[in-house]
C-alpha positions as CSV (number, residue, x, y, z in Angstrom):
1,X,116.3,81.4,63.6
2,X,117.3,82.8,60.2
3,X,116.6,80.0,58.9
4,X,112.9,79.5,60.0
5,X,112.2,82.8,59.2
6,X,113.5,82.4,55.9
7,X,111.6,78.9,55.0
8,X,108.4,81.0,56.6
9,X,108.5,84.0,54.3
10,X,108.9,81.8,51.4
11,X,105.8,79.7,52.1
12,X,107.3,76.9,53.8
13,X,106.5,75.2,57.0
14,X,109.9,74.2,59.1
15,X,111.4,72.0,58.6
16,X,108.8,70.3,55.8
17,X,110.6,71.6,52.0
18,X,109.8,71.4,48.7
19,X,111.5,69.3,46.0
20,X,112.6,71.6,44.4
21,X,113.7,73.6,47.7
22,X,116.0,70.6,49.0
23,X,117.0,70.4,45.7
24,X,118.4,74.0,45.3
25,X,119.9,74.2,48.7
26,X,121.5,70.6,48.5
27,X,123.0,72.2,44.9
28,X,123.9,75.0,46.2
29,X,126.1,72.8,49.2
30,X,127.7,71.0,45.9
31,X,128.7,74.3,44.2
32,X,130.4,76.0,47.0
33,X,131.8,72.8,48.4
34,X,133.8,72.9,45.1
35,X,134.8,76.1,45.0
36,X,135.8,76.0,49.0
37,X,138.1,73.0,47.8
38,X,139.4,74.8,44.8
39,X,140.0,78.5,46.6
40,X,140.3,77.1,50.3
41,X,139.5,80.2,51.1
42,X,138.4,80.6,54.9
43,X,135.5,83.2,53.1
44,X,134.3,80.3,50.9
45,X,134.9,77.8,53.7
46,X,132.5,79.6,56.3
47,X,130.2,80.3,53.1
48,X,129.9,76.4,52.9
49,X,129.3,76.0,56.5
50,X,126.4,78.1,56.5
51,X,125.0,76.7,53.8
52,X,125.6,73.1,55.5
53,X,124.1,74.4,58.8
54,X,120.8,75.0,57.3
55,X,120.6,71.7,56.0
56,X,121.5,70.2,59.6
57,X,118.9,72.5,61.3
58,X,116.6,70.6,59.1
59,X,118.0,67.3,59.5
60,X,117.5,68.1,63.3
61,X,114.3,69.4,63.9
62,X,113.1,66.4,61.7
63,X,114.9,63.8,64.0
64,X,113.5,65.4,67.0
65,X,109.5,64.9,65.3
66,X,110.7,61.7,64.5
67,X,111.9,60.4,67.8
68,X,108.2,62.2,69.2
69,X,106.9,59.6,66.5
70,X,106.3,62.1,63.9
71,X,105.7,59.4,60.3
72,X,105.7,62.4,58.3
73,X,108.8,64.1,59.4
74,X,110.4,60.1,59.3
75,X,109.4,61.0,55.2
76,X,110.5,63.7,54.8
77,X,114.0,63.0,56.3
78,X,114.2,60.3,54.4
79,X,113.5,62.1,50.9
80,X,116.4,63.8,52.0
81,X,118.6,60.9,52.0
82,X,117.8,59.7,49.0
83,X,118.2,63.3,47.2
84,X,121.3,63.9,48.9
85,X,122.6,60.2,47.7
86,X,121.4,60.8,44.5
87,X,123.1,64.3,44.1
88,X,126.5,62.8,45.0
89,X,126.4,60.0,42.5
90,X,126.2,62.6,39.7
């Protein structure tokens, strides 16, 4: 619910992101993945799980449109997969 309300006050429309929002979350995943492995801290651990949860809420909702034959939300997904693939390469 965070979440939605969050993506709504910054002008987006759940689960439908910018560029350059999937971008800076899928980042942000990276960066404290790293430091989770490097501290394994249980702080920096549940940091990365919340930070991983928003992304699957995404993921979700988007399957759900897609399965109720949703082509745009079958896009959008999909730039997702390629971002995140192209992220993890680097």
């Amino acid at each position: 619910m965070v979440m939605v309300l969050g993506l709504v006050a910054c002008g987006e429309k759940f689960p439908y992101t910018s560029q350059s929002t999937k971008e800076k979350m899928i980042k942000e995943v990276k960066v404290v993945m790293e430091k989770a492995e490097e501290t394994r801290s249980e702080k920096d651990a549940q940091v990365l799980l919340e930070k991983m949860g928003e992304i699957i809420k995404i993921s979700t909702e988007l399957e759900k449109r897609i399965s109720e034959g949703d082509e745009k939300a079958r896009e959008e997904l999909e730039k997702w997969d390629k971002l995140i693939k192209e992220i993890e390469s680097q």
